[in-house]
C-alpha positions as CSV (number, residue, x, y, z in Angstrom):
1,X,44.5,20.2,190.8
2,X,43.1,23.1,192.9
3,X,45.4,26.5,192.5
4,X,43.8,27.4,196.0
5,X,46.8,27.9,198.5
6,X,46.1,26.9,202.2
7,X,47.6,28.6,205.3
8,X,48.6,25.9,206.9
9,X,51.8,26.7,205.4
10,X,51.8,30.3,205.9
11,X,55.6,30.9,205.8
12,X,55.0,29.9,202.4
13,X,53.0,33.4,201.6
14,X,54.9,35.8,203.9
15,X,57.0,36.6,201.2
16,X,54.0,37.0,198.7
17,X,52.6,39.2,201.7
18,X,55.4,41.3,201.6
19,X,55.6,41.8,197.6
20,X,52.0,42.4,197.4
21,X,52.5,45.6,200.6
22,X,55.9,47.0,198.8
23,X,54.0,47.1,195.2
24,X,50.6,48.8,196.5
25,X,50.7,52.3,196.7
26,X,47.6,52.3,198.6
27,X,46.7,50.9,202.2
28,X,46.1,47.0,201.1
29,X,43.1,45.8,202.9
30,X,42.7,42.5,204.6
31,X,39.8,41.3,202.3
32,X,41.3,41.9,199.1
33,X,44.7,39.9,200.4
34,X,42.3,37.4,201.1
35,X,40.8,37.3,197.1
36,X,44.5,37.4,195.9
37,X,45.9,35.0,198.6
38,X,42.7,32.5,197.8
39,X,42.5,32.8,201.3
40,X,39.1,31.2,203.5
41,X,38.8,35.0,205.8
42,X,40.0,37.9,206.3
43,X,41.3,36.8,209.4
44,X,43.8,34.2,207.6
45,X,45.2,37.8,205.4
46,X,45.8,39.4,209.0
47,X,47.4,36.6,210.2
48,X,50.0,36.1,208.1
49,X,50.1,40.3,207.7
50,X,51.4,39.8,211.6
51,X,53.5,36.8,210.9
52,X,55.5,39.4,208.2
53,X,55.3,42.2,210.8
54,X,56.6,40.2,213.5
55,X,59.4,38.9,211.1
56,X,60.7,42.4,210.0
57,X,60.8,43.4,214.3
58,X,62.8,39.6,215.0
59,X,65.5,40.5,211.9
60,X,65.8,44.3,212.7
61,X,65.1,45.2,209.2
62,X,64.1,48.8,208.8
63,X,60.6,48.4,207.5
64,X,57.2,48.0,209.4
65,X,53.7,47.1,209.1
66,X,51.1,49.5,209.7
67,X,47.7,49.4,210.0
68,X,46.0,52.7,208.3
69,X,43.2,53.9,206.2
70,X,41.2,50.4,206.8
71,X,44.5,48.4,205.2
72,X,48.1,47.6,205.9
73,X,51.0,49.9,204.9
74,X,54.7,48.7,204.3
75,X,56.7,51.5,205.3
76,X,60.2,53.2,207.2
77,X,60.6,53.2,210.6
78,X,60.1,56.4,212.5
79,X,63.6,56.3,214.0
80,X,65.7,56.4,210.5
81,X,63.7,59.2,209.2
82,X,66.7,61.7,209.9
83,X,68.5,59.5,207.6
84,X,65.7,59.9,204.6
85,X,65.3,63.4,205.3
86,X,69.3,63.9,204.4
87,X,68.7,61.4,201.2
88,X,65.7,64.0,200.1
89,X,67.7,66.9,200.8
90,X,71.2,66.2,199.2
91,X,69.4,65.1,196.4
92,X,67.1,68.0,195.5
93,X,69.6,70.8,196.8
94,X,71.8,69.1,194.3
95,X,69.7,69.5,191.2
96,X,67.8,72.8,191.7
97,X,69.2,75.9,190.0
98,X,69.5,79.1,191.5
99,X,66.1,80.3,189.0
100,X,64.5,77.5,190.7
101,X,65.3,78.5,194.3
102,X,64.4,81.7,193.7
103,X,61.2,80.5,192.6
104,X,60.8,78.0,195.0
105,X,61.5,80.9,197.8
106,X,58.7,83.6,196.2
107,X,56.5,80.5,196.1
108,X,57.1,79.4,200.0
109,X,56.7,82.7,201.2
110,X,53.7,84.3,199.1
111,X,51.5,81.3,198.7
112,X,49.4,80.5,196.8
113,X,51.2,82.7,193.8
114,X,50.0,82.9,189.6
115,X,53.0,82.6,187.4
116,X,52.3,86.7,186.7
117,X,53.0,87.6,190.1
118,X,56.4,85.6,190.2
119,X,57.4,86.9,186.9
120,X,56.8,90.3,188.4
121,X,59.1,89.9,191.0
122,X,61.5,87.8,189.7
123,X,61.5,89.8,186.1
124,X,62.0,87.1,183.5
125,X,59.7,84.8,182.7
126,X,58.9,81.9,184.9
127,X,57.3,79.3,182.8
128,X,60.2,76.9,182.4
129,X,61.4,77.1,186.0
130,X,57.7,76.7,187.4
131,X,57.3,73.3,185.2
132,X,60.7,71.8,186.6
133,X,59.3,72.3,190.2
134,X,56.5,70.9,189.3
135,X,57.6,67.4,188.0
136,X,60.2,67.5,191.0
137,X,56.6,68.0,193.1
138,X,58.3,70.7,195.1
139,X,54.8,72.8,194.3
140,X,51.4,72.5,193.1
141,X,48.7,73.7,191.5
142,X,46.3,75.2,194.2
143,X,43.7,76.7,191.9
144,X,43.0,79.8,189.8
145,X,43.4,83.3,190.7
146,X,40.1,85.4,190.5
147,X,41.4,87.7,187.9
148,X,41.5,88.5,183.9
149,X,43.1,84.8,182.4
150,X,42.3,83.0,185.5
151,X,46.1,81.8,186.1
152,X,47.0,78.7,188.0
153,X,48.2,79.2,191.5
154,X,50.9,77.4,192.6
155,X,52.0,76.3,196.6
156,X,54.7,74.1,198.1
157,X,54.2,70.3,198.9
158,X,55.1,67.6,201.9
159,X,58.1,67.1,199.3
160,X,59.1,70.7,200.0
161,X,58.8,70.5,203.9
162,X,61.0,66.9,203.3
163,X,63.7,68.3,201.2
164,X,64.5,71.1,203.4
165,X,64.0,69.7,206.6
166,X,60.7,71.6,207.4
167,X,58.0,70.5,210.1
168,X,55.4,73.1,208.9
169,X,55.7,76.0,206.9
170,X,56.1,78.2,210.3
171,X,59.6,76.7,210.3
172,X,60.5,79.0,207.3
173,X,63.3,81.5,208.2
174,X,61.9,85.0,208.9
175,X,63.3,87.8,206.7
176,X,63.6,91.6,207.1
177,X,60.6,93.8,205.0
178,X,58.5,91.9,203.4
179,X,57.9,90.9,199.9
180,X,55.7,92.3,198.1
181,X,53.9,91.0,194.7
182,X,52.9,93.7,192.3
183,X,50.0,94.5,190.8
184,X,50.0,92.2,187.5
185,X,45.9,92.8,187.0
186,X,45.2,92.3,183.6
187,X,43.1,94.8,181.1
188,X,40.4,93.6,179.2
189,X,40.9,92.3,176.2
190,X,41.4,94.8,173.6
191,X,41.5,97.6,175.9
192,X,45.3,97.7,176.7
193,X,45.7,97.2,172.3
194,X,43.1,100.1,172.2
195,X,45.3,102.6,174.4
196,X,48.2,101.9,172.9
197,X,47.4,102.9,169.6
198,X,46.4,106.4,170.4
199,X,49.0,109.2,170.0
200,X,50.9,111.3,172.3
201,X,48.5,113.4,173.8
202,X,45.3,112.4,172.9
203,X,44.9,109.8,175.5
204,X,43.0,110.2,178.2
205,X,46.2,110.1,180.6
206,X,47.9,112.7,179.0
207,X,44.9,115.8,179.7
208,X,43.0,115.6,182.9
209,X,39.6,115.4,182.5
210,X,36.9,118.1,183.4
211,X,35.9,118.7,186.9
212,X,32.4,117.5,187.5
213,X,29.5,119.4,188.8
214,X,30.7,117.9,192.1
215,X,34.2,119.2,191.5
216,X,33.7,122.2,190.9
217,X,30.9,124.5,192.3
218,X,31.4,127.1,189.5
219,X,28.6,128.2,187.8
220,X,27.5,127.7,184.1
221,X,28.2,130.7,181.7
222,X,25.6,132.6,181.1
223,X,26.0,132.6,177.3
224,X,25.4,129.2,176.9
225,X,22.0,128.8,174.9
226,X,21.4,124.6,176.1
227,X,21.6,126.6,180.1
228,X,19.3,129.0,179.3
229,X,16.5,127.5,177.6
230,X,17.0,123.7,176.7
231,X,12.9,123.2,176.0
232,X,12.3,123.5,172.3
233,X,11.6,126.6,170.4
234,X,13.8,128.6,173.1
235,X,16.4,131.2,172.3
């Protein structure tokens, strides 16, 4: 007995339809629907993909069909998205600290920011808070930062816009002065170890050095023997 279904019952595989659109992350397209479904064409998938849509618009239900990226999509409709944007923002205002909104904030308004630079302003070390925004997806990782340890640099997401009820990014609220990162460039390695070990004094920080011959236009002394006759065999 053939395990081949045939669509001449195709209320039979609306539902299927609908499972296999709700499980797919990803736009399903009307070919593969046809391998799953067993189905003759593609044009037997998109039938029955418009026998489901035309079901969810006759019930009312708050899902739709649509087409995009070369597949079909089972998602919201446009109209209750107020209603989702409250769901996203209640939730995540509800479990972000005050270090993570503090974070989130340097991170919204200085983007794309290294870990260094938010611990700079901030004062404490960000590590911890910078990993909890990440597996919320508030930010992400933009790319490195062309300086000594290459640091990760982090921006906001569509999940950020979402939770906060954001179009865009120009929708951020504007605030007096402006923020400014400091300077967190790094030595090279051994260099900062190889300052700090010299005493009081004897760095080069603590006596200025001698003017150059483009410093100063003051003339050699006279008494100096390498000024008056470097050439071997002088005086």
């Amino acid at each position: 007995m053939s395990d081949d279904r045939s669509v001449d019952t195709p209320l039979d595989l609306v539902p299927v339809v609908e499972a296999l659109l709700f499980a797919s992350d990803t736009p399903v397209e009307a070919e593969r629907l046809r391998e799953v479904l067993g189905l003759a064409a593609p044009a037997d998938a998109r039938a029955l993909v418009e026998a489901f849509r035309q079901q969810l618009a006759d019930e009312g239900r708050g899902l739709q069909v649509l087409e995009v990226g070369g597949g079909f999509r089972l998602v919201t409709r446009p109209e209750l998205s107020p209603w989702l944007v409250k769901l996203a923002r209640s939730r995540t205002r509800a479990r972000l600290s005050r270090p993570a909104l503090e974070t989130l904030a340097i991170i919204a308004y200085r983007q794309p920011v290294s870990r260094p630079e938010v611990d700079g302003v901030r004062g404490v070390n960000s590590e911890g808070v910078l990993d909890n925004l990440l597996e919320r997806r508030m930010i992400r990782v933009a790319g490195r930062k062309d300086s000594p340890g290459r640091p990760f640099l982090y921006e906001t997401t569509r999940e950020f816009l979402v939770a906060f009820g954001l179009r865009d990014l120009a929708e951020l609220p504007s605030v007096e002065g402006e923020l400014i990162l400091p300077d967190v460039t790094t030595p090279p390695d051994g260099q900062a170890d190889a300052q700090a070990e010299l005493p009081a004094g004897d760095g080069p920080s603590d006596t200025p050095a001698p003017a150059s011959s483009k410093d100063s236009p003051e003339p050699a002394p006279a008494a100096d023997p390498h000024h008056e006759d470097p050439r071997p065999g002088g005086a």
